[in-house]
C-alpha positions in Angstrom: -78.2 213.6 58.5 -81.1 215.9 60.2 -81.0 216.0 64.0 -84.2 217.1 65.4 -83.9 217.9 69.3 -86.9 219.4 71.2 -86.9 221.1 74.7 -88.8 223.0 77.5 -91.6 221.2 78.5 -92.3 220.0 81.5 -95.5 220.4 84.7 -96.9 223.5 84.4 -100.5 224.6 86.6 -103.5 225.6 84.3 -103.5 228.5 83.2 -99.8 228.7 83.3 -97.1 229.1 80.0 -94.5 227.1 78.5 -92.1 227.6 75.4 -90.8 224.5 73.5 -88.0 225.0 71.6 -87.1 223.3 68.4 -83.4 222.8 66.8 -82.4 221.2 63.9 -79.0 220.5 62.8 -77.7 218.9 59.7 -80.8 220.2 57.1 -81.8 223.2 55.1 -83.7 225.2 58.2 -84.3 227.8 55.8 -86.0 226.1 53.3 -88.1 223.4 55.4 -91.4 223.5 57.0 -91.7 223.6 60.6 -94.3 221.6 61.9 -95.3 220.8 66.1 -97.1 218.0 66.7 -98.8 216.3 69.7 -99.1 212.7 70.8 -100.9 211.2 73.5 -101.1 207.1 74.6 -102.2 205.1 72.1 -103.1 207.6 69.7 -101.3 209.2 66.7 -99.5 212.4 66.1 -101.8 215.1 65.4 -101.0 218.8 64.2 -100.6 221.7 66.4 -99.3 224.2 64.2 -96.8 224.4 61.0 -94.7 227.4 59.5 -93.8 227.0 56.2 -90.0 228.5 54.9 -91.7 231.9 54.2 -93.7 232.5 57.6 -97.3 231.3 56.5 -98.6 230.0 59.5 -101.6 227.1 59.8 -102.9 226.2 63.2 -105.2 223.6 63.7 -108.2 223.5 66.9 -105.3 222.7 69.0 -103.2 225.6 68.5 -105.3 227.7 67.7 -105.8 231.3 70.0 -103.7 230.4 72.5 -100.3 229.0 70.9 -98.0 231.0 68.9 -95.6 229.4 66.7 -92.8 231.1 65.1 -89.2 230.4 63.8 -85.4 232.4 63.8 -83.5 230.9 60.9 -80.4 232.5 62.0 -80.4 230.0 64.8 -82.2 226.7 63.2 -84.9 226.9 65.9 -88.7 226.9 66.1 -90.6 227.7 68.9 -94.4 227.2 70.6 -95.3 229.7 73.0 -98.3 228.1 75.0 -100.3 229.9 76.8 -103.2 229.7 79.0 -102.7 225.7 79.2 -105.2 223.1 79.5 -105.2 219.8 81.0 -106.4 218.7 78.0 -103.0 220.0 76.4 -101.6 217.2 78.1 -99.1 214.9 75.8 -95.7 214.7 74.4 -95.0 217.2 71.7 -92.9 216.5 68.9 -91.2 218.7 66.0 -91.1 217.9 62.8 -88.5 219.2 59.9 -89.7 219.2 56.4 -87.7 219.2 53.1 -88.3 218.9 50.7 -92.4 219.6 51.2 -92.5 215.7 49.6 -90.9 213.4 52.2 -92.1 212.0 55.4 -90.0 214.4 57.3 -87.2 214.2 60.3 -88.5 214.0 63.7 -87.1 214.7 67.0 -87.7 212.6 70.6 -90.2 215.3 71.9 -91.0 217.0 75.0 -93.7 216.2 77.7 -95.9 218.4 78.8 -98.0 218.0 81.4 -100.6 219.8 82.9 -101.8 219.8 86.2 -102.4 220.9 89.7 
């Protein structure tokens, strides 16, 4: 059984920096996709950035120039720097594990992040 657990987010000012942090337990780390997601009220989960088992990277308008995803398989973790936050970044972020590439994926609780002044 995968165990997704997320961490690190929290209220942060604008303009300010957070790091989630990803572990999984109980899967393949190596071989899965890593994917962050983001979730606010009432709407769905929506990409924020993935890294594939060999380190190609896709960011989507969310992540894109000021989040940095990136992955340590010696630990099972993947992390989201976030910088230069937005209000608008506002919303519960949530990991996903992927493997193989053809299943619905494991996901954990997530992490709230909220940004504000």
């Amino acid at each position: 059984q995968v165990q997704v657990v997320e961490s690190g987010g929290g209220l942060v000012q604008p303009g300010g920096s957070l790091r989630l942090t990803c572990v999984v337990s109980g899967g393949r780390f190596g071989h899965a996709a890593m994917g962050w997601f983001r979730q606010t009220p009432g709407n769905e989960r929506e990409l924020v950035a993935r890294i594939t088992s060999g380190g190609n990277i896709v960011y989507t308008d969310y992540g894109n120039g000021r989040f940095t995803i990136s992955r340590d398989n010696s630990k099972n973790t993947v992390y989201l720097q976030m910088d230069n936050l937005k209000p608008e970044d506002t919303a519960l972020y949530l990991c996903q594990y992927r493997f193989p590439w053809n299943t619905p994926g494991d996901w954990g609780q997530g992490t709230q992040v909220t940004v504000s002044s």
